[in-house]
N, C-alpha and C positions, 0 to 999 in steps of 0.2 A: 559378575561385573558387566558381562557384552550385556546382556539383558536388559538391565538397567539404563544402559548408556543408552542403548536401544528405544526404551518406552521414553527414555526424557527426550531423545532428538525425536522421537514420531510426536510428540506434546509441542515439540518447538515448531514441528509440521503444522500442525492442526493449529496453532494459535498465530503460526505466519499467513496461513487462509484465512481465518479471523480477521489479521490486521489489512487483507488487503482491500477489505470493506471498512474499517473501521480505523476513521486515521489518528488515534491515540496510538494503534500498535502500529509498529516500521513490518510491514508483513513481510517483505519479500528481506530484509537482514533478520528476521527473527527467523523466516524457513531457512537462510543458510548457515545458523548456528546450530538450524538441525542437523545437518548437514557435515557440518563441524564435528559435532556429538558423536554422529554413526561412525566415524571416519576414528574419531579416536579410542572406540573398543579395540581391543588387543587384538581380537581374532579379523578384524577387517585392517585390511594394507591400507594404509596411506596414501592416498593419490595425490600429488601436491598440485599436479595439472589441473587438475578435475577441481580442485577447492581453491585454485587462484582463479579460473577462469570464469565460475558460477559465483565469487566474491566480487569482480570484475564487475560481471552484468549487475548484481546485488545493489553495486555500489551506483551503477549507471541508473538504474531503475529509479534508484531511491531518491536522487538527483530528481529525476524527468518526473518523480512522482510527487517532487514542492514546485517543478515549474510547469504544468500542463494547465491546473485551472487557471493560473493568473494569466498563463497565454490567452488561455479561453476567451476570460474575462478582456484581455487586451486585444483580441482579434476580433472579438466581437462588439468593439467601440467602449471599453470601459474604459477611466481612471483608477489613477491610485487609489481615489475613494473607493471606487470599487471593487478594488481587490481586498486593499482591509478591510471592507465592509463583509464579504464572502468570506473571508480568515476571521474576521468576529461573529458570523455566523453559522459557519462550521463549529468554533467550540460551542458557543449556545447552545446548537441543535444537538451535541454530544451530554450536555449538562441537563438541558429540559424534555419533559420525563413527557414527550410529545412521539407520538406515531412517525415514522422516516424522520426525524426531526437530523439527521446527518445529511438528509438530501435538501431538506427544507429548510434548511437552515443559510446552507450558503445563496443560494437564490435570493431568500429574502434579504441578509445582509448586502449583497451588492447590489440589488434595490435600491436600499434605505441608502447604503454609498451611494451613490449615484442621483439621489434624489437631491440629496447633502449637501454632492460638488454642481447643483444648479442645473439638473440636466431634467430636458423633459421627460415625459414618464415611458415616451416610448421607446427612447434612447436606452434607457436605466433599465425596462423590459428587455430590451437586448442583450444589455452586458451582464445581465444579472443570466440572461438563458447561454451565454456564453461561459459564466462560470459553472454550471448544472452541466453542461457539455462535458468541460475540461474535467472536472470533478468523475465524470462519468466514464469520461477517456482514460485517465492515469487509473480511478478504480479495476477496469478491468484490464488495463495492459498490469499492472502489481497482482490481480487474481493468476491471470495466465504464466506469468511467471514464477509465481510461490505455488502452482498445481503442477507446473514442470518440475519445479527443485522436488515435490512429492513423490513423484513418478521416480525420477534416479534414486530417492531415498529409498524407496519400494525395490524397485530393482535391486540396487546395491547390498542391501539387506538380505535380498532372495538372493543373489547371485553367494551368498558369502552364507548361506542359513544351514551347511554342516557344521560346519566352523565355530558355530556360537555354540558356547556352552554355559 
């Protein structure tokens, strides 16, 4: 059964790294259902400190990880066109079977926002390199955090690996 519990929470690890490039998966709450997993094999203690505090962050992450590109986009002189515009080309670039089409995607849609709500092109060139920032910002602050939750799972694991049977 640890075993088990085991390979499915290092599976929830490696697909919470996945999500934190790729924003269909929630990366950093899917690494702390790894997290979760490890914790509830029999032969590993319970920490509740330890799994409220890394849910905490999970949950703050995951927050900061829907409001970094619109800041981007808003910091760097966009509209609300172009935020929806970078939110409608974020899914695009997720559906069309195009090369970085998850980087390129949001760029162009708060572009095409921007071009929309009236704005010259070098305006809209702005806000649209403000949501490729933002977008690029929350990407890796949700990597470095679901490679932290990795490491404690790692650890946690090793630390408790007579135990598994």
């Amino acid at each position: 059964m640890d075993l088990i519990l085991i390979l499915v929470g290092g599976l929830l690890m490696i697909v919470g790294i996945l999500g934190s490039f790729l924003p269909v998966l929630p990366g950093v709450p899917v690494s702390w259902l790894g997290l979760l997993v490890l914790h509830l094999a029999p032969s590993i203690p319970m920490n509740y400190w330890l799994l409220g505090i890394t849910l905490i962050i999970a949950i703050l992450i995951y927050a900061l990880n829907l409001l970094i590109p619109a800041m981007g986009t808003k910091r760097f002189g966009g509209s609300k066109f172009g935020i929806i515009g970078a939110t409608i080309g974020l899914i695009v670039g997720l559906i069309a079977p195009i090369p970085f089409g998850v980087l390129i995607g949001p760029f162009i849609g708060a572009f095409i926002g921007e071009i929309i709500n009236k704005s010259n092109s070098k305006s809209a060139l702005k806000a649209a390199f403000g949501s490729f920032i933002g977008f690029l910002a929350s990407s890796f602050m949700e990597f470095v955090i679901a490679f932290g939750f990795l490491i404690l799972f790692i650890y946690k694991a090793w630390e408790y690996r007579d135990l598994l049977s």
